[in-house]
C-alpha positions as CSV (number, residue, x, y, z in Angstrom):
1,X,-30.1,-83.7,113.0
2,X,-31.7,-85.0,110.2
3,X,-35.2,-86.7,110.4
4,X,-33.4,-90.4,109.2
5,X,-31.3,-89.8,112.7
6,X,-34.2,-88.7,114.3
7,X,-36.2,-91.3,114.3
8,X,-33.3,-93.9,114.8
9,X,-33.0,-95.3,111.2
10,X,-29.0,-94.9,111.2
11,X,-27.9,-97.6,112.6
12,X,-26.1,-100.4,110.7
13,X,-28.7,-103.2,110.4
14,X,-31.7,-100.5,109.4
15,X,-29.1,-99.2,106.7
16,X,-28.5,-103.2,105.5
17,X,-32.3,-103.4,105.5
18,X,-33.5,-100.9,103.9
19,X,-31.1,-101.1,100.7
20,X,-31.9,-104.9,101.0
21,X,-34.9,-103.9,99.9
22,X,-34.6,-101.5,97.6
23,X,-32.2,-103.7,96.0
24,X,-34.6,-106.9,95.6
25,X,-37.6,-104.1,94.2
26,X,-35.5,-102.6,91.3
27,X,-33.0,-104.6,90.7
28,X,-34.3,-107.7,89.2
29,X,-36.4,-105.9,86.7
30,X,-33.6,-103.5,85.4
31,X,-31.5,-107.2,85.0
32,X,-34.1,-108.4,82.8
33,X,-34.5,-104.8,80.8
34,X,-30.6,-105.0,80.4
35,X,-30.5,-108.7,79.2
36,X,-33.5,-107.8,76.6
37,X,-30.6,-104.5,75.3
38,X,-27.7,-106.4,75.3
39,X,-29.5,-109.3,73.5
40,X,-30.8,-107.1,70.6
41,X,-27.3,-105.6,70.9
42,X,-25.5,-109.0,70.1
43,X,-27.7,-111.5,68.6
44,X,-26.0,-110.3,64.8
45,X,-23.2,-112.6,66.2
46,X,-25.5,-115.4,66.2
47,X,-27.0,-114.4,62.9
48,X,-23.8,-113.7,61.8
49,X,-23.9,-117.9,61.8
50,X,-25.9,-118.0,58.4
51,X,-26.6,-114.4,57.2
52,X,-23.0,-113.8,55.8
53,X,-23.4,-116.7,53.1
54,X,-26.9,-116.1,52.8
55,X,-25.9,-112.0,51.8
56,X,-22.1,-112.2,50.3
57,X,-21.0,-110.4,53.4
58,X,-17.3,-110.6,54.4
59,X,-15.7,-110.6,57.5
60,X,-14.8,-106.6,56.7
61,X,-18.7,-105.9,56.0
62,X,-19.8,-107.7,59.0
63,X,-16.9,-106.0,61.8
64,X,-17.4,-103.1,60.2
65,X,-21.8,-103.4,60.4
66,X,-21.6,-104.7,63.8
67,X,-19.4,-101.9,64.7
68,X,-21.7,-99.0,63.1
69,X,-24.2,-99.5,65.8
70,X,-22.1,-97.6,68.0
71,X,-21.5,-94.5,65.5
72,X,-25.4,-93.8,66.5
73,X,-24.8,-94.7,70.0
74,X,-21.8,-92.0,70.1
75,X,-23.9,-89.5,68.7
76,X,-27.3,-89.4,70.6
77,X,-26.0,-90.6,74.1
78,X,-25.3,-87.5,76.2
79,X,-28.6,-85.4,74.9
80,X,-30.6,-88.9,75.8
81,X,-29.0,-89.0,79.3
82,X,-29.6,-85.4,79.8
83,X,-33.3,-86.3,78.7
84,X,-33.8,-88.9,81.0
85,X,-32.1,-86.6,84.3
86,X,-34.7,-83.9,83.3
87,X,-37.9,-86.5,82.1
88,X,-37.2,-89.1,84.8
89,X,-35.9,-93.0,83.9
90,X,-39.4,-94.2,83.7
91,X,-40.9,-92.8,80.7
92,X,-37.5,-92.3,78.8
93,X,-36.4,-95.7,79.2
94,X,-39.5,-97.3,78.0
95,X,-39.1,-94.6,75.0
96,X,-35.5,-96.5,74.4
97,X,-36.5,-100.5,74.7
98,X,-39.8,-99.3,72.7
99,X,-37.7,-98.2,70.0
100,X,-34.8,-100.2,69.2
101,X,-37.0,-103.3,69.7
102,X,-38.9,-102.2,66.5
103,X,-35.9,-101.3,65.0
104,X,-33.8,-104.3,66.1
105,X,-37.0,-106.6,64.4
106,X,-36.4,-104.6,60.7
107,X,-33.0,-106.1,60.6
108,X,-34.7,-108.9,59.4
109,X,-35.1,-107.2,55.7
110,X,-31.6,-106.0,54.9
111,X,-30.2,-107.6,51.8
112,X,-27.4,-105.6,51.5
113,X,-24.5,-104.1,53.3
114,X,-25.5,-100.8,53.1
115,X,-29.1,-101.6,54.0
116,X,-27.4,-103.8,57.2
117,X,-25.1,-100.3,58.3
118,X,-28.0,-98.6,58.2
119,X,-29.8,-100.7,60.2
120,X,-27.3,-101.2,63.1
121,X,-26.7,-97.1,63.0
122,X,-30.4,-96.6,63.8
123,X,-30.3,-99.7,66.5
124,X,-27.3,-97.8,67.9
125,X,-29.0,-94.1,67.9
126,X,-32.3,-95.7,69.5
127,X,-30.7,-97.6,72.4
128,X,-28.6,-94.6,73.0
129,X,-28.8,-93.8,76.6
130,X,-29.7,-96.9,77.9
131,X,-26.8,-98.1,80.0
132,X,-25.3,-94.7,81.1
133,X,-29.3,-94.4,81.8
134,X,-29.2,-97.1,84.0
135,X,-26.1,-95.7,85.4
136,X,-27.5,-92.4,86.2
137,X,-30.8,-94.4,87.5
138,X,-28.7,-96.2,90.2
139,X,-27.2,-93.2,91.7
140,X,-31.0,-92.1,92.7
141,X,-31.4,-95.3,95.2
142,X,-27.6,-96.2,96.3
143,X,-24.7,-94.6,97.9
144,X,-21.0,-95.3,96.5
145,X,-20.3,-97.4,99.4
146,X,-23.5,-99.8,98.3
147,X,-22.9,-99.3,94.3
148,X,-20.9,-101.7,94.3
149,X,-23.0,-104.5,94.7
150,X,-25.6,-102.8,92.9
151,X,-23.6,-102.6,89.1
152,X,-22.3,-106.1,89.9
153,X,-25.9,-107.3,89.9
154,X,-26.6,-105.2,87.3
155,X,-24.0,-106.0,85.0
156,X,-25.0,-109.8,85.3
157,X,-27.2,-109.1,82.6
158,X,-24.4,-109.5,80.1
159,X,-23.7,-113.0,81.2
160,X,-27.0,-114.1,81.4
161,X,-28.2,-112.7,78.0
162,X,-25.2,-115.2,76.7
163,X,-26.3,-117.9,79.1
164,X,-29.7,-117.7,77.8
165,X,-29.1,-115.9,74.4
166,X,-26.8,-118.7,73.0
167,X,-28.9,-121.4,73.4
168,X,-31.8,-119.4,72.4
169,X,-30.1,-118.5,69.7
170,X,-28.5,-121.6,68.4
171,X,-31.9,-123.4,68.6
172,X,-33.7,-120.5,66.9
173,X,-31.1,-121.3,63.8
174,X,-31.7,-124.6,63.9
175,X,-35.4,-125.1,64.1
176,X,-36.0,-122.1,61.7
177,X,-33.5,-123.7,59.1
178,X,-35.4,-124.6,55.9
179,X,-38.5,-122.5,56.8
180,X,-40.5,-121.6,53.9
181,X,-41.5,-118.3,55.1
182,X,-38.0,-116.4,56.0
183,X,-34.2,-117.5,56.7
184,X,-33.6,-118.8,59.9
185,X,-31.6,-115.1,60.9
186,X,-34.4,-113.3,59.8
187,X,-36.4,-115.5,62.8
188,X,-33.3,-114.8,65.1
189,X,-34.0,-110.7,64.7
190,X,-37.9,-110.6,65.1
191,X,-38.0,-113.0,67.6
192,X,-35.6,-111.7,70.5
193,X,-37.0,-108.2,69.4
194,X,-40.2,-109.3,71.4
195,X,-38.5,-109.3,74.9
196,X,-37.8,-105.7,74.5
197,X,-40.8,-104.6,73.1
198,X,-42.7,-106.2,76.2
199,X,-40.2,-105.2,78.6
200,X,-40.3,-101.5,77.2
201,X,-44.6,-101.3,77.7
202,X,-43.9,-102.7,81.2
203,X,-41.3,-99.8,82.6
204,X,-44.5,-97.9,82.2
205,X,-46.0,-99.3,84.7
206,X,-43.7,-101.0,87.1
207,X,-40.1,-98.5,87.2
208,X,-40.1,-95.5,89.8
209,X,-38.0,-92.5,89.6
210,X,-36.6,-91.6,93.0
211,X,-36.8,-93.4,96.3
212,X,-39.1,-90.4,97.7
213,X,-41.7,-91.7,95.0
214,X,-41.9,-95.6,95.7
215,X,-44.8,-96.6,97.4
216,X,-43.3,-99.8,99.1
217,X,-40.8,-98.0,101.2
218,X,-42.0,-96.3,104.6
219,X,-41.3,-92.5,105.4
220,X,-38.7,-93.3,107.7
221,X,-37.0,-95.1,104.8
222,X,-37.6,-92.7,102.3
223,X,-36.2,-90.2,104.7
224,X,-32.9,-92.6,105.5
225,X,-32.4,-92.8,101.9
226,X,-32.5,-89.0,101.1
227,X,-30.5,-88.0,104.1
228,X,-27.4,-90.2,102.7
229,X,-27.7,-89.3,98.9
230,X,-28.2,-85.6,100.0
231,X,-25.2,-85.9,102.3
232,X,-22.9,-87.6,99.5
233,X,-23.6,-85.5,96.9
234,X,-22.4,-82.3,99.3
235,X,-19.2,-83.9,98.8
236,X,-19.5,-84.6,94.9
237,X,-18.1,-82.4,91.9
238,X,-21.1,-80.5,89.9
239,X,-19.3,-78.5,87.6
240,X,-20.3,-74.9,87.2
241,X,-20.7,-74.6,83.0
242,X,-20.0,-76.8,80.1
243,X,-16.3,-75.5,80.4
244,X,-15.8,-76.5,83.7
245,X,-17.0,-80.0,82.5
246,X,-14.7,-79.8,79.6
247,X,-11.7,-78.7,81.1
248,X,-12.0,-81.8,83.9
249,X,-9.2,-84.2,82.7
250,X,-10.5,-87.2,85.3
251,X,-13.6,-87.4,82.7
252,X,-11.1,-87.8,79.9
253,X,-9.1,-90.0,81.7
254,X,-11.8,-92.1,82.0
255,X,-13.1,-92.2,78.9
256,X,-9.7,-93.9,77.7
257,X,-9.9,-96.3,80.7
258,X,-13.4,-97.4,79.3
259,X,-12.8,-97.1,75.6
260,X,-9.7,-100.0,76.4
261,X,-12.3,-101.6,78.6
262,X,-15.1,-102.2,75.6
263,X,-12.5,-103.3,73.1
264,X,-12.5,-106.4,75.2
265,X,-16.1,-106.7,75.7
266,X,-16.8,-106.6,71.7
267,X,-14.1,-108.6,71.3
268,X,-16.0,-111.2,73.4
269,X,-19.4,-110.3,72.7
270,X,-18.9,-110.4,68.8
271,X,-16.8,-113.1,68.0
272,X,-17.7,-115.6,70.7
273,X,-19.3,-118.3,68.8
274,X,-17.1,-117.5,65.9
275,X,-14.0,-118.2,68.4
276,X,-15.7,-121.8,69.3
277,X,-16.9,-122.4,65.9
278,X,-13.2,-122.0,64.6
279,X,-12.4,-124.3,67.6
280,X,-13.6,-127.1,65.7
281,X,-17.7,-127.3,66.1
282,X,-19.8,-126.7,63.3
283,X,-23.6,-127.5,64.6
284,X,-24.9,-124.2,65.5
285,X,-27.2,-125.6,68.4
286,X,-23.9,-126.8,70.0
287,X,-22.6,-123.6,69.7
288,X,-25.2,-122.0,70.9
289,X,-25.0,-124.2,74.5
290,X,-21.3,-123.9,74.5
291,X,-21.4,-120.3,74.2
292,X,-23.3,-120.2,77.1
293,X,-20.7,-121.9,79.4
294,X,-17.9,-119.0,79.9
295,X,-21.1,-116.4,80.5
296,X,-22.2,-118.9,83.5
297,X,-18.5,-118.8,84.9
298,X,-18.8,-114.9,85.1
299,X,-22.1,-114.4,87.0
300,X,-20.5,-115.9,90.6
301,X,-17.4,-114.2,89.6
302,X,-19.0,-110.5,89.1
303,X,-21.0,-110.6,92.2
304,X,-18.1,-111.4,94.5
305,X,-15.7,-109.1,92.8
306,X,-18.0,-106.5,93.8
307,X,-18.7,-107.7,96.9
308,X,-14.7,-107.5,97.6
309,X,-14.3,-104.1,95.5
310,X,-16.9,-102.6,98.2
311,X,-15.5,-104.0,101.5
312,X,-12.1,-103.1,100.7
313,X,-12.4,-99.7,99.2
314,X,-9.5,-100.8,96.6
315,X,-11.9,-100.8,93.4
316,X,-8.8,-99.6,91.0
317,X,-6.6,-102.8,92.0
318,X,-10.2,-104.7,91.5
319,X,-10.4,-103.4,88.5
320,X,-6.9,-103.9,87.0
321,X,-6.5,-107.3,88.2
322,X,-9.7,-108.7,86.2
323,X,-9.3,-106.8,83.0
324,X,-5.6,-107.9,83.2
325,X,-6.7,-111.7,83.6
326,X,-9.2,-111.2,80.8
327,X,-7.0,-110.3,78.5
328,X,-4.8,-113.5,79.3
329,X,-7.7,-115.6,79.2
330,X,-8.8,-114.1,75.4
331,X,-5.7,-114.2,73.9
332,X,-5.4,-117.9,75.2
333,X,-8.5,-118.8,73.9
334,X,-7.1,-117.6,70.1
335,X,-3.8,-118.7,70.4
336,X,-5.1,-123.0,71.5
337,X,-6.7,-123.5,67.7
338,X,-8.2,-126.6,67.0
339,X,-9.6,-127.5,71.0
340,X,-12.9,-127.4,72.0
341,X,-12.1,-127.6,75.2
342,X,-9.4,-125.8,75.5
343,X,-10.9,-123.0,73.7
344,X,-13.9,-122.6,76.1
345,X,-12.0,-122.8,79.2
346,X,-10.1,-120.2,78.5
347,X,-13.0,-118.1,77.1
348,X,-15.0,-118.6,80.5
349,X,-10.8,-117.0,82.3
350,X,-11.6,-114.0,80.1
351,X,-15.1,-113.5,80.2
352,X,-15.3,-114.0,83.9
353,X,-12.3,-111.2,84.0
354,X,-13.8,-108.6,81.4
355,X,-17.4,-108.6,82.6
356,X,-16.0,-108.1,86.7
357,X,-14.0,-105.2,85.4
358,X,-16.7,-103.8,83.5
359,X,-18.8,-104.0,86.8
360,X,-16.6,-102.1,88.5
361,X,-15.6,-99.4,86.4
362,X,-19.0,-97.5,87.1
363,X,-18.3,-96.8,90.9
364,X,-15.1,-94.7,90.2
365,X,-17.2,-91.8,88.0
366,X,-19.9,-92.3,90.0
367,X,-18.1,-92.0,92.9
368,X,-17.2,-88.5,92.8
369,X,-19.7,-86.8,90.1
370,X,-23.5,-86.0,91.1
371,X,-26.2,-83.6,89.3
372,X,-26.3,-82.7,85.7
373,X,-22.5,-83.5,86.3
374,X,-23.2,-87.2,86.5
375,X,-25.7,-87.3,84.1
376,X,-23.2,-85.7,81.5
377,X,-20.0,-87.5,82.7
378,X,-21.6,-90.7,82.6
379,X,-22.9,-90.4,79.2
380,X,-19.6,-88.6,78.1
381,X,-17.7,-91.3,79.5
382,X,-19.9,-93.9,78.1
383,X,-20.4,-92.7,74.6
384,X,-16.1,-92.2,73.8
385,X,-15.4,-95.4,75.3
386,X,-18.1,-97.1,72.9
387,X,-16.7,-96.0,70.2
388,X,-14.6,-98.8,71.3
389,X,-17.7,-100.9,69.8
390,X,-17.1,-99.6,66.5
391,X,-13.6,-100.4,66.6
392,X,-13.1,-103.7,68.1
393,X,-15.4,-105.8,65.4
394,X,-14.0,-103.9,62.6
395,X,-10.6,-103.9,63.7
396,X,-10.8,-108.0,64.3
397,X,-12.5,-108.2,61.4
398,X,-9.9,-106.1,59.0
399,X,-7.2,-108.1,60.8
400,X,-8.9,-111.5,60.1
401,X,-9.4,-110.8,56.5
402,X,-5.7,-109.2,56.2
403,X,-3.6,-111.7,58.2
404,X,-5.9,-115.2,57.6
405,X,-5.4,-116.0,61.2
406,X,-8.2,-114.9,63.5
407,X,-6.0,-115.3,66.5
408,X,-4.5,-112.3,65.9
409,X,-7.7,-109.5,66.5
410,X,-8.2,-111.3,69.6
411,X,-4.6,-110.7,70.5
412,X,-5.2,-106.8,69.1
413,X,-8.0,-107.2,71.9
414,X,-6.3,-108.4,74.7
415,X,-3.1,-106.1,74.6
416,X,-5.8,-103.4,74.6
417,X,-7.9,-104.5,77.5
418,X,-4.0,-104.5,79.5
419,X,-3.6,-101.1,78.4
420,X,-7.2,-100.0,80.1
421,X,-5.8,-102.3,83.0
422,X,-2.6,-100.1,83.4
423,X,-4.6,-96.6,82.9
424,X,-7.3,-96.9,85.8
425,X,-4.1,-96.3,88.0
426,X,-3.9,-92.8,86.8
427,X,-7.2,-92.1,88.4
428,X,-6.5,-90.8,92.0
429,X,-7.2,-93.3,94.9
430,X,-9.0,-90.2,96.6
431,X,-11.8,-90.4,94.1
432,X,-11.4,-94.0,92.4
433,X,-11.4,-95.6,95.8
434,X,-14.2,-94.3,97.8
């Protein structure tokens, strides 16, 4: 017996309690470190606004620069996630948000595209790590059976950085318009860079590695905690050498799963306020608020897609179901034109759709992969499937520039994302549902 059972910490309300708490300690700080990443990750769309006629850039320069970020991100993810498994999350996530904060600020001086690729491949290779990170980081404190819940609260971070990034942005455009010391977009870039840089200096101080190391859980807790991750990961695949890891087909498998996945969430993430600017609004404060609204919907509908993805054990179904609605809800959103309205509502139907399936995909690798395994197959998986980030802004881009009609990426987008909807089921329920 265990000393968790020994002391009588099993039962079901000591379990509740105890990753009640753990969830209320680490989870609202690693929210805020995500929404400062995804912030610096996406506020070129907002600066996209005025910096294209303030540079010459096309729509071809800007998909293709906004998309570049993840050529760096492909390359340094898997040795930064091995980095982090062997130096703990602490000190290399500060290292990350330290460094692309900096970076993410000297986008403010590119004046030409090159200058602007280079910029956003640097942002990509410094951030690098970060989510699969996070990813890895979250396996340390929860069981699969409470992950659920965890990435769904995690993964409000990308609704919230639009909620607040939007208006944030929009009024950081407007009030900086006209200012005699830089372009408003050159404003945009330094300012949100602060979040991260302060957020970064902080994980110093206030992240801890492992359960067994935080102060403000008792033994018996500490124990309880140990005793279930120990006991899960018995029944986990570590692969024995780098061609065992290679020759596993679920990791591949995957990898296409997510790479359909992020298509949709550039496709949203990118072109948002485009998409209601091209509704009909022009003032970029209103678009700002207005592309706020759909990332509002979302937050509610993560959580309790989670919440259901975890009590029922069906997290493929989950899964397919909202990435299928979110590719309705995008194309629907191109295809209405000239409606406001229109065009919002059915931006909140696929935002709400892709950001619950991208909260669930997590659990099914992590599910069934512990050790240097997970550390690898989540960064592996992570790193193909954002090359999907590279090719989603380009690809709308190219199409928008080739075609004249800009509903016509997003509907490139959304027959993707119900691809990725149709491939989860090729995952096992054995391991996708556990």
């Amino acid at each position: 017996m265990d000393h968790a059972a020994s002391i009588g910490l099993t039962t079901p309300v000591a379990e509740t309690n105890v990753y009640r708490k753990i969830t209320w300690r680490i989870m609202p700080f690693i929210v805020v470190c995500y929404l400062c990443a995804y912030l610096d990750r996406v506020n070129v769309g907002f600066a996209k606004l005025q910096m294209m006629a303030d540079l010459g850039f096309s729509d071809a320069i800007y998909g293709f620069g906004a998309g570049v970020f993840f050529i760096g991100y492909f390359l340094f993810e898997v040795p930064s996630n091995l980095a982090l498994h062997r130096l703990g999350a602490r000190v290399w996530i500060a290292r990350i948000m330290i460094s692309w904060a900096i970076i993410s600020a000297l986008t403010l001086f590119v004046t030409t595209p090159v200058q602007f690729y280079v910029a956003r491949f640097f942002l990509g290779l410094a951030e690098a790590g970060f989510s699969p990170g996070i990813m890895l980081y979250l396996t340390y404190w929860f069981p699969a059976k409470k992950r659920g819940f965890a990435l769904g609260f995690y993964y409000i971070a990308i609704p919230l950085a639009g909620v607040v990034g939007g208006p944030v942005s929009g009024l950081i455009l407007e009030h900086f318009t006209g200012s005699s010391v830089m372009k408003a977009w050159q404003w945009l870039f330094l300012l949100e860079a602060a979040p991260s840089l302060l957020a970064g200096i902080a994980v110093l101080f206030l992240m801890v590695d492992k359960p067994e190391q935080a102060s403000w859980l008792t033994e018996a807790e500490k124990a309880e905690v140990s005793a279930e991750l120990r006991r899960e990961d018995g029944e986990k695949v570590t692969h024995g050498s780098s061609a065992a890891f290679l020759r596993d087909a679920r990791i591949w498998k995957l990898s296409g799963v997510y790479f359909m996945t992020i298509i949709g969430l550039y496709g949203i993430s990118f072109w948002l306020p485009s998409i209601v600017k091209d509704s009909g609004i022009k003032d970029v404060a209103t678009i700002g608020w207005l592309s706020a609204i759909p990332y509002l919907v979302a937050i509610p509908t993560i959580i309790l897609t989670g919440i259901s993805a975890d009590r029922t054990r069906r997290r493929r179904a989950h899964f397919s179901v909202a990435l299928a609605i979110g590719a309705v809800g995008l194309a629907l959103a191109g295809y209405v034109g000239q409606s406001p309205v229109a065009a919002v509502a059915w931006l909140c139907v696929g935002t709400a759709g892709m950001l619950s399936a991208l909260s669930l995909f997590w659990g099914v690798p992590c599910a069934f992969l512990a050790g240097t395994s997970a550390a690898a197959g989540i960064a592996t998986i992570n790193c193909i499937g954002n090359l999907a980030g590279f090719v989603s802004p380009y690809m709308v881009g190219g199409l928008n520039v080739l075609t004249g009609n800009p509903a016509i990426g997003l509907y490139a987008v959304a027959a993707c994302m119900l691809v990725g909807a149709a491939l989860i089921r090729i995952i096992p329920a054995s391991l996708g549902d556990r």
